[in-house]
C-alpha positions as CSV (number, residue, x, y, z in Angstrom):
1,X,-6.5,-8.8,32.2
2,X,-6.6,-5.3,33.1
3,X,-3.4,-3.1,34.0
4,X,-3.6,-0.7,36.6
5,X,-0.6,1.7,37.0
6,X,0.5,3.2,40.1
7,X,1.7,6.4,40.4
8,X,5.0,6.2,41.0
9,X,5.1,4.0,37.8
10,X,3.5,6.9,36.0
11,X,5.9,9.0,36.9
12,X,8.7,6.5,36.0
13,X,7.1,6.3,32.4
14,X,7.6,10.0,32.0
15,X,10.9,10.3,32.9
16,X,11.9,7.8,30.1
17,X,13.4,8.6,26.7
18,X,10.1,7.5,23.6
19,X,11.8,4.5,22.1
20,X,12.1,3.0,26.0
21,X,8.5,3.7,27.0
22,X,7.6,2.3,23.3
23,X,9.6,-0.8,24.9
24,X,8.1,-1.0,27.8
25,X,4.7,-1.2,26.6
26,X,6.0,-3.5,24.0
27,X,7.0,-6.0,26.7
28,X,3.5,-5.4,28.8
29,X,2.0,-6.4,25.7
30,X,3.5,-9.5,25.4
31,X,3.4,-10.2,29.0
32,X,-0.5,-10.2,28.8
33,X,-0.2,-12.6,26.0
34,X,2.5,-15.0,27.4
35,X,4.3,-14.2,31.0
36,X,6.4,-16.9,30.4
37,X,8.2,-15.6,27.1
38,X,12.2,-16.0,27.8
39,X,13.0,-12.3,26.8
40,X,10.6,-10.8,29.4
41,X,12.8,-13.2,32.5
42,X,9.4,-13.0,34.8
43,X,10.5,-13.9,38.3
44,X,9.9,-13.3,41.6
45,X,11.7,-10.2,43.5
46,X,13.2,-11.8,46.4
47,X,13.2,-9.0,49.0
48,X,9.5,-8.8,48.3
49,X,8.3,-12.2,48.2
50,X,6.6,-12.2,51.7
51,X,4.0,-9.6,50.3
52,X,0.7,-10.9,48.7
53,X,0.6,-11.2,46.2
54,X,4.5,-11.2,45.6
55,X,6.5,-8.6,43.5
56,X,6.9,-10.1,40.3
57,X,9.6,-8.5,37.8
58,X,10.2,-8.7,34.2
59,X,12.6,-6.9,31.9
60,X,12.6,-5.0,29.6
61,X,16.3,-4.1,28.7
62,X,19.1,-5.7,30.2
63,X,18.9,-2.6,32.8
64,X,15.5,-1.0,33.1
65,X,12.8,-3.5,34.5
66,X,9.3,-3.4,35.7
67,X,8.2,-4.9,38.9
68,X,4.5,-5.7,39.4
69,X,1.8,-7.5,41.6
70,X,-0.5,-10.1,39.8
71,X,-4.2,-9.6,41.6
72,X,-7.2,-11.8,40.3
73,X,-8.7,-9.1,37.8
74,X,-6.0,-7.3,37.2
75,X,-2.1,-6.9,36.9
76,X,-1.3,-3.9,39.4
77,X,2.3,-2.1,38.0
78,X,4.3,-0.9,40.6
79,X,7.2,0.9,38.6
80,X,9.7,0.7,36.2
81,X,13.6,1.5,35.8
82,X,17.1,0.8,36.5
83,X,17.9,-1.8,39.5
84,X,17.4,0.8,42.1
85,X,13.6,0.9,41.9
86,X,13.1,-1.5,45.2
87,X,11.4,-1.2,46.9
């Protein structure tokens, strides 16, 4: 599966320090290979659930997270950061 960046999570990416961006693609790595891994704690964002597809989250430190939509072909990454990244 494919993923397809948005800008705004470009944008996000850049204002990271390296070793959190090396993270973060890290954890999209392993999301490809198993969504369900404990560490990543995929789940849906409430406040976004009515969309479709929903806003799905995972994490990627204990306070920077990416949230994401899960199309057919591809996985369509929203943004990434601290809590405040909702909408």
């Amino acid at each position: 599966m494919d993923l397809v960046p948005s800008l705004r999570f470009e944008k996000s990416m850049r204002r990271l320090d390296r070793k959190t961006r090396e993270l973060v693609y890290k954890k999209l790595e392993l999301f490809l290979h198993n969504k369900m891994h404990p560490s990543l704690r995929y789940k849906t964002v409430q406040a976004l659930k009515h969309l479709r597809p929903p806003v799905k989250e995972i994490s990627i430190t204990m306070s920077i997270r990416v949230t994401l939509q899960e199309f057919e072909d591809h996985v369509y990454l929203r943004n990434v950061g601290g809590h405040d990244i909702l909408p």
